[in-house]
C-alpha positions as CSV (number, residue, x, y, z in Angstrom):
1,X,-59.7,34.0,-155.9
2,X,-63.4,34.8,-155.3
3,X,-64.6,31.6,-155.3
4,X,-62.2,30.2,-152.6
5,X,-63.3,33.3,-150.2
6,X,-67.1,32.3,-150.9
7,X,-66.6,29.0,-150.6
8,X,-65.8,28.7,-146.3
9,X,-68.4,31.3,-146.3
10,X,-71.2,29.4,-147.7
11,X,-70.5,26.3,-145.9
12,X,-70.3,28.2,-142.5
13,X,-74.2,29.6,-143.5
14,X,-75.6,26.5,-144.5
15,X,-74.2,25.1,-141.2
16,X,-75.8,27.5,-139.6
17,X,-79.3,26.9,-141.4
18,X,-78.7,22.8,-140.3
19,X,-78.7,24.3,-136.4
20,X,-80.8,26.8,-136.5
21,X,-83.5,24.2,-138.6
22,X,-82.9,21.3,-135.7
23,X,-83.4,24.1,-133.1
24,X,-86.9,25.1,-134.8
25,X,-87.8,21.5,-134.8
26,X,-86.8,20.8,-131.1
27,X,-88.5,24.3,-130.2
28,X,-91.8,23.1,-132.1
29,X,-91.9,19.6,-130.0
30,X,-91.2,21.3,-127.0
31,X,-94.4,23.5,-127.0
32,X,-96.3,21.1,-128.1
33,X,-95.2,18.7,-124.9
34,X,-95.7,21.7,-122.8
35,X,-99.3,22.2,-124.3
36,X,-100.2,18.5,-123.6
37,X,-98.8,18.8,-120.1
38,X,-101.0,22.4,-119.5
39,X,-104.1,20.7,-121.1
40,X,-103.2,17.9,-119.1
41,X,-103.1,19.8,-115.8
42,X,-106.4,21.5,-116.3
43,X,-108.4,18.5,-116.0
44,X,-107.3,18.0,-112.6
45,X,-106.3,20.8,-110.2
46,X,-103.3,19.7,-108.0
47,X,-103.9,18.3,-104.7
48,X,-103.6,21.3,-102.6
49,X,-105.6,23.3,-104.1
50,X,-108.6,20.6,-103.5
51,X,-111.1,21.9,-100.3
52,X,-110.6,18.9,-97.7
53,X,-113.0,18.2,-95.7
């Protein structure tokens, strides 16, 4: 009778691994696109932060 209670149980923790990996993965890409955009940004400051003449 064991086996049918750990059964549900197990499948319901590896399911949660499965989102919790593709939420680590997405989390991952999205610092690495907000790097390149902050890198990105530093070479140029915006446009109103430029002294006008």
């Amino acid at each position: 009778m064991s086996d049918n209670v750990d059964d549900p149980v197990l499948e319901q923790l590896r399911a949660l691994r499965g989102g919790r990996d593709r939420i680590e993965s997405e989390s991952r890409e999205l610092a690495a696109r907000l790097a390149s955009l902050g890198t990105s940004s530093m070479a140029s400051p915006p446009k109103s932060s430029r002294i006008r003449p």
